[in-house]
N, C-alpha and C positions, 0 to 999 in steps of 0.2 A: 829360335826355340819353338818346336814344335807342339799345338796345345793339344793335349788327349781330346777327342771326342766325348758330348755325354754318353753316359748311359743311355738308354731307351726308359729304363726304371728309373731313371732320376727325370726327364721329357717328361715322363706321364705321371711322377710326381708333382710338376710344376705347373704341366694342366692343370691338374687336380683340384690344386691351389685358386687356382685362376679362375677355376667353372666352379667356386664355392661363393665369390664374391656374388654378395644379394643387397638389392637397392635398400636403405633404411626404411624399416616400417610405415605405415601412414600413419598419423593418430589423428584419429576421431575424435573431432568434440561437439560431443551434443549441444543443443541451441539452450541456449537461456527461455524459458518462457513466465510471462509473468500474466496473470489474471488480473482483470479489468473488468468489476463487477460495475455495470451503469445502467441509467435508465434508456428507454428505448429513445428517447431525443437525444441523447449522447451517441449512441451507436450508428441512427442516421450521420452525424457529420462526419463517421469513419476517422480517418486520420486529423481532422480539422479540430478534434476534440481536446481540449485543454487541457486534460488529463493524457490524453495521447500523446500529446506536444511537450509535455513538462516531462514524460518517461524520457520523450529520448534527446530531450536536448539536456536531460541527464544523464546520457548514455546507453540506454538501450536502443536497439535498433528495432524498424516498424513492426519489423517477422516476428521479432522476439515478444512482440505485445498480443496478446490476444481478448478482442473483449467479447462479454459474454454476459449474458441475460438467460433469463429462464421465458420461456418453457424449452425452447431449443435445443439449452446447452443439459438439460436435467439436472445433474448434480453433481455437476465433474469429482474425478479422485483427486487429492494430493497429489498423486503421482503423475499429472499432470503439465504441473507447475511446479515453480521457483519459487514465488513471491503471490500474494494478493492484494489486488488495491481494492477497497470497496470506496466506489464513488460517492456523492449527496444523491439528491433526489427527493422521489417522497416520501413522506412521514410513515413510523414504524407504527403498527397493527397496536391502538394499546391493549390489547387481550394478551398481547405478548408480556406486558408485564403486569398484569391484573387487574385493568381498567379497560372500563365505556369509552367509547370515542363521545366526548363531553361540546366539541365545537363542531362546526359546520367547516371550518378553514385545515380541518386536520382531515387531510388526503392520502387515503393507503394505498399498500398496494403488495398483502401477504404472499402472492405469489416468492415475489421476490424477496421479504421478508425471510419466508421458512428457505428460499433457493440459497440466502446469502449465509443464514446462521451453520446449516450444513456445511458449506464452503466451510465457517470459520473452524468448527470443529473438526474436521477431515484440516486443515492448515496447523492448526494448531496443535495435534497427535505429533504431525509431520514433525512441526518444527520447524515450519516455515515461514518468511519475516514478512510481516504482516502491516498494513498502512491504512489508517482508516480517518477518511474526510468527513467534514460535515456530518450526512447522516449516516455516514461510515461509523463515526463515533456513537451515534445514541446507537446503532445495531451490534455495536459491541459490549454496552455497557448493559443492555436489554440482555443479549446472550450469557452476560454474567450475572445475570437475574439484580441490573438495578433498576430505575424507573427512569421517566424523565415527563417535566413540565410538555404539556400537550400545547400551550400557546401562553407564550412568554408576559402579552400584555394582561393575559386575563388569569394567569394563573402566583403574575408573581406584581408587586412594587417598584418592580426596577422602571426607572424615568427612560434610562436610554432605550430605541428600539433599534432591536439586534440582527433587524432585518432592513437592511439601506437602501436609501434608493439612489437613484443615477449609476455610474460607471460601475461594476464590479468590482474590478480593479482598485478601485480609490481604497485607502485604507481612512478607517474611523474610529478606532481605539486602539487603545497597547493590552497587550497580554503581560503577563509575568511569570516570570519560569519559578514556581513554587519549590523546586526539591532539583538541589546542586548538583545530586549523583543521577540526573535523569537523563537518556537519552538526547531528550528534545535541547537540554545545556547544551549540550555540544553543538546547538544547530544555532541558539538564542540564546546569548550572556546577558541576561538579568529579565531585560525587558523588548520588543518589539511594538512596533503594529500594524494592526494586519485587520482586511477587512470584514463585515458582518454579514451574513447570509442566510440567515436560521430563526427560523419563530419557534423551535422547541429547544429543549437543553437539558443537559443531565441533572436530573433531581436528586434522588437517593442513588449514590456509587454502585457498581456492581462490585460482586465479591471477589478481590483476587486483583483487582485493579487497583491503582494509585493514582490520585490526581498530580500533574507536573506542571499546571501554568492554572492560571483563573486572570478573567478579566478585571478591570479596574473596579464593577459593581460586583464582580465575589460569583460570578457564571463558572464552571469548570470548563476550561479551556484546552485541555489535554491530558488523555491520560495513556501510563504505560501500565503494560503486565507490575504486581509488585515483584514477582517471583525473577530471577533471572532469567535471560530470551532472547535469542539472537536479534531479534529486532522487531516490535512491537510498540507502534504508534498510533496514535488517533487523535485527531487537531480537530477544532468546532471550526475553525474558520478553513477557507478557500485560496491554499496554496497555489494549485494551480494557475489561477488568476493574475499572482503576482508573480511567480516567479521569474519573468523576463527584468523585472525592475529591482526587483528582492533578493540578495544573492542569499540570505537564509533562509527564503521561500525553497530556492533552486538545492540546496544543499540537503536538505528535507529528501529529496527525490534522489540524490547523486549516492545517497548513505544507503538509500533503502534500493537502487537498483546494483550498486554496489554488492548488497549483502546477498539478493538474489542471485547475482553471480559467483560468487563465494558457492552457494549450494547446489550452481548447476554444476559447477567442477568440481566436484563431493562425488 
């Protein structure tokens, strides 16, 4: 049986067909970037920095971190960043919350002071999750207008000194998770410990804030947003230090670059 010929109009239908197929889209995904607010002795060790080390053995990658000091960096936008970590360092300006610098051991350094509370404000409008160490924490609790002891031994009775010596690393007290529905719960079920690095501490709370841990002598230890917040933390003590030995050190970091990632794919 003999088979018809196509058409020429069916040919050039089938072409037609054929020269329409187009390779799948590429999709673009922008880079996660997270802010890395340190001092300028943190920034010399670049990648060596244990802050640097704890992001990405929490999963972010080196590109993805950017650290950043002032005068340099001026006063980056939100729109910047993912995530901000405001590192330790030193001691917050007490003019910032209405005090004389009272000791000789209380070392500022307002540049960076007014560089980071900007940050926090421009992050915070954002919506963006938020991690704050050490002196991370008294710069946050300052920015919500509370106060804090300017030196621990000379301002308060506490016997323990909250500033240790030898290993970093080493831990010397337990903290305790004050409020069940916090954040920091889910990182620390009841109690931990974790070590001391701080000769200041939050004195009168900022407004807006919640305490979520205190140490054994009654220190606040942590506090979050009280308001609901995608993720909003500040720990007195030095995660960083521990986290290769601490898996609730590590997990602290895993949440908070996590959530960072959550907003860069937003």
């Amino acid at each position: 049986m003999n088979r018809l010929p196509l058409s020429r109009e069916n040919n050039a239908g089938n072409q037609q067909s054929a020269g329409e197929l187009k390779p799948p889209k590429r999709v673009d995904f922008r880079l996660m970037k997270i802010a890395l607010s340190i001092p300028e002795k943190e920034k010399v060790k670049s990648q060596g920095s244990l802050y640097f080390q704890a992001l990405v053995a929490a999963g972010a990658g080196p590109e993805e971190i950017e650290m950043i000091m002032p005068p340099g960096n001026g006063h980056p936008s939100s729109d910047d960043f993912d995530g901000i970590l405001l590192a330790g360092g030193e001691d917050v300006d007490p003019e910032l919350y209405g005090e004389r610098k009272k000791y000789d051991n209380v070392r500022t350094n307002r540049a960076r002071d007014d560089f980071e509370i900007a940050l926090l404000d421009h992050g915070l409008k954002a919506g963006l999750p938020i991690l704050g160490i050490c002196r991370g924490t008294q710069t946050i609790n300052t920015r919500f207008g509370g106060t804090l002891y300017q030196d621990l031994k000379s301002d308060t009775a506490l016997v323990r000194d909250h500033k240790q010596q030898g290993s970093r690393s080493a831990t010397t007290h337990s903290i305790t998770v004050t409020d069940p529905d916090s954040l920091l719960h889910g990182f620390v079920a009841g109690s931990c410990a974790v070590n001391s690095l701080h000769h200041q501490a939050i004195k009168r709370l900022g407004r807006g804030l919640k305490v979520t841990a205190r140490s054994e002598d009654g220190l606040v230890e942590a506090v979050e947003l009280a308001e609901e917040y995608p993720f909003f933390l500040a720990v007195q003590w030095h995660p960083e230090e521990m986290f290769s030995e601490h898996p609730e050190q590590l997990k602290i970091f895993q949440e908070f670059v996590a959530r960072c990632r959550e907003r860069a794919a937003k």
